[in-house]
N, C-alpha and C positions, 0 to 999 in steps of 0.2 A: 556563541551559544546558538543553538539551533533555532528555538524559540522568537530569538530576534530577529530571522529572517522572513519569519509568518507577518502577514500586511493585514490578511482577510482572517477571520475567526473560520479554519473547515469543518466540516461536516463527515468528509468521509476521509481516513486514514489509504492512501494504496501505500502497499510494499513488498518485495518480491527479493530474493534473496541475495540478489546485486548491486542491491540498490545502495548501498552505505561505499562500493568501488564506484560507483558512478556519481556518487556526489563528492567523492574522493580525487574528482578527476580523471577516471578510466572510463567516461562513458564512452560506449558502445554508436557508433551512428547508425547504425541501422535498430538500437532500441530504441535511441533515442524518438528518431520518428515514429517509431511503431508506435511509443507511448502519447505521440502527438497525434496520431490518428485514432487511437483511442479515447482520449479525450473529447473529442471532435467529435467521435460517434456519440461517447455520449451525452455531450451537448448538455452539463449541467453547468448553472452559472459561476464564473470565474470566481476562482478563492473559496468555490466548494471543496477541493479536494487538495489534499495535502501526501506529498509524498514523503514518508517518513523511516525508514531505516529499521530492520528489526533484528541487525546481525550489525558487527565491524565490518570496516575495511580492512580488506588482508592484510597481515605482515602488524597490525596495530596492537600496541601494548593497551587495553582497557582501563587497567589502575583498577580500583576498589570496588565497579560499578558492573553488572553486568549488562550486557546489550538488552537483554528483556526489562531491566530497570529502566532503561530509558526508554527506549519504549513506552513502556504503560506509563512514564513518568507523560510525555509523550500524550497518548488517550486519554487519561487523568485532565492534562493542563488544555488540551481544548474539548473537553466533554466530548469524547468522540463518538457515535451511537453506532459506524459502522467503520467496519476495518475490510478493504479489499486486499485479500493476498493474491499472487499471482505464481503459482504453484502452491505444489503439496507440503512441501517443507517450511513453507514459512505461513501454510495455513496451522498445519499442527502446532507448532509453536505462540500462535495466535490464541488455539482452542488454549492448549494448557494456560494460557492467562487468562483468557474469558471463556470456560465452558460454558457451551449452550443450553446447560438447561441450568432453571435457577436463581439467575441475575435480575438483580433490580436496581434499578433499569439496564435491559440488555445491551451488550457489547454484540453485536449480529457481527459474523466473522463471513465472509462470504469466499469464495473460492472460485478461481478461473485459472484456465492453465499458465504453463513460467510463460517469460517473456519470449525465450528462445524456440519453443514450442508456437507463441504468437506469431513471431516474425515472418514467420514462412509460409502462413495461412494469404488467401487471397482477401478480397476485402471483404465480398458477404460471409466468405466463412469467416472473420476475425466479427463480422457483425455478431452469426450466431452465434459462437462460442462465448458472448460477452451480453447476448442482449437480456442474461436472468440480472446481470449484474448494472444495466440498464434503466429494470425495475425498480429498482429500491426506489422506495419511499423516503423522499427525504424530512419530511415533515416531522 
C-alpha cells in the first residue's frame, strides 16, 4: 500500500501525469533529476512533499477503484492543503476534485508546466517557471 511507504506526514501533494510509470519502474533519468533539481530549488524541508499518482500505470487493470479515488483517498489521508500538478492534464483533473472556489478548507491546486516541457528548460528558466510555485505558504 502506498500509504506505508510515507515516513514524514507532507504537506504538498506533486504529480504529473507519468508519475504512476515511474513509480512503476519506467522512470525516465532525465525526469528523474529534473525532479531532483526541482526540489533543490525549492528548498522546502524534507518529507514536505510527497509524490503521489493521479492516473494508473499503463497496461494496469484498476479493479473497482478509480485513479481519482485514490487519489483524493490520498489528500484526504494526509490533510493535504496543496496539490502541485505539473501540466495541464493532471491539473484539470485535480480542479474537478477540488474546485477552487468554495472549499473549506481549500485544496489550492497549483499548476506549472509537464515534466517534459521542464526537462529542457535551462536552470534559471526552470527557476522562473516554478518560482509562483515556490511561493506557497506552507503554513
Amino acid at each position: 500500500m502506498l500509504y506505508a511507504r510515507v515516513r514524514t506526514i507532507p504537506r504538498v501533494i506533486i504529480t504529473y501525469a507519468s508519475l504512476a510509470d515511474d513509480m512503476a519502474g519506467n522512470a525516465d533519468p532525465a525526469r528523474r533529476r529534473l525532479l531532483q533539481s526541482m526540489l533543490a530549488y525549492l528548498a522546502w524541508p524534507a518529507g514536505t512533499t510527497l509524490f503521489w499518482p493521479i492516473g494508473f500505470p499503463t497496461g494496469a487493470t484498476p479493479g473497482p477503484l478509480f485513479a481519482a479515488d485514490i487519489f483524493a483517498a490520498g489528500v484526504a489521508h494526509f490533510n493535504i492543503r496543496h496539490i502541485v500538478c505539473l501540466g495541464a492534464h493532471p491539473a484539470d483533473r485535480a480542479r474537478t476534485l477540488y474546485p477552487q472556489e468554495g472549499q473549506t478548507p481549500p485544496v489550492l491546486v497549483h499548476t506549472a508546466p509537464e515534466p517534459n516541457e521542464l526537462v529542457t528548460l535551462l536552470p534559471h528558466e526552470l527557476h522562473k517557471a516554478l518560482e509562483h510555485i515556490k511561493s506557497i505558504k506552507l503554513a
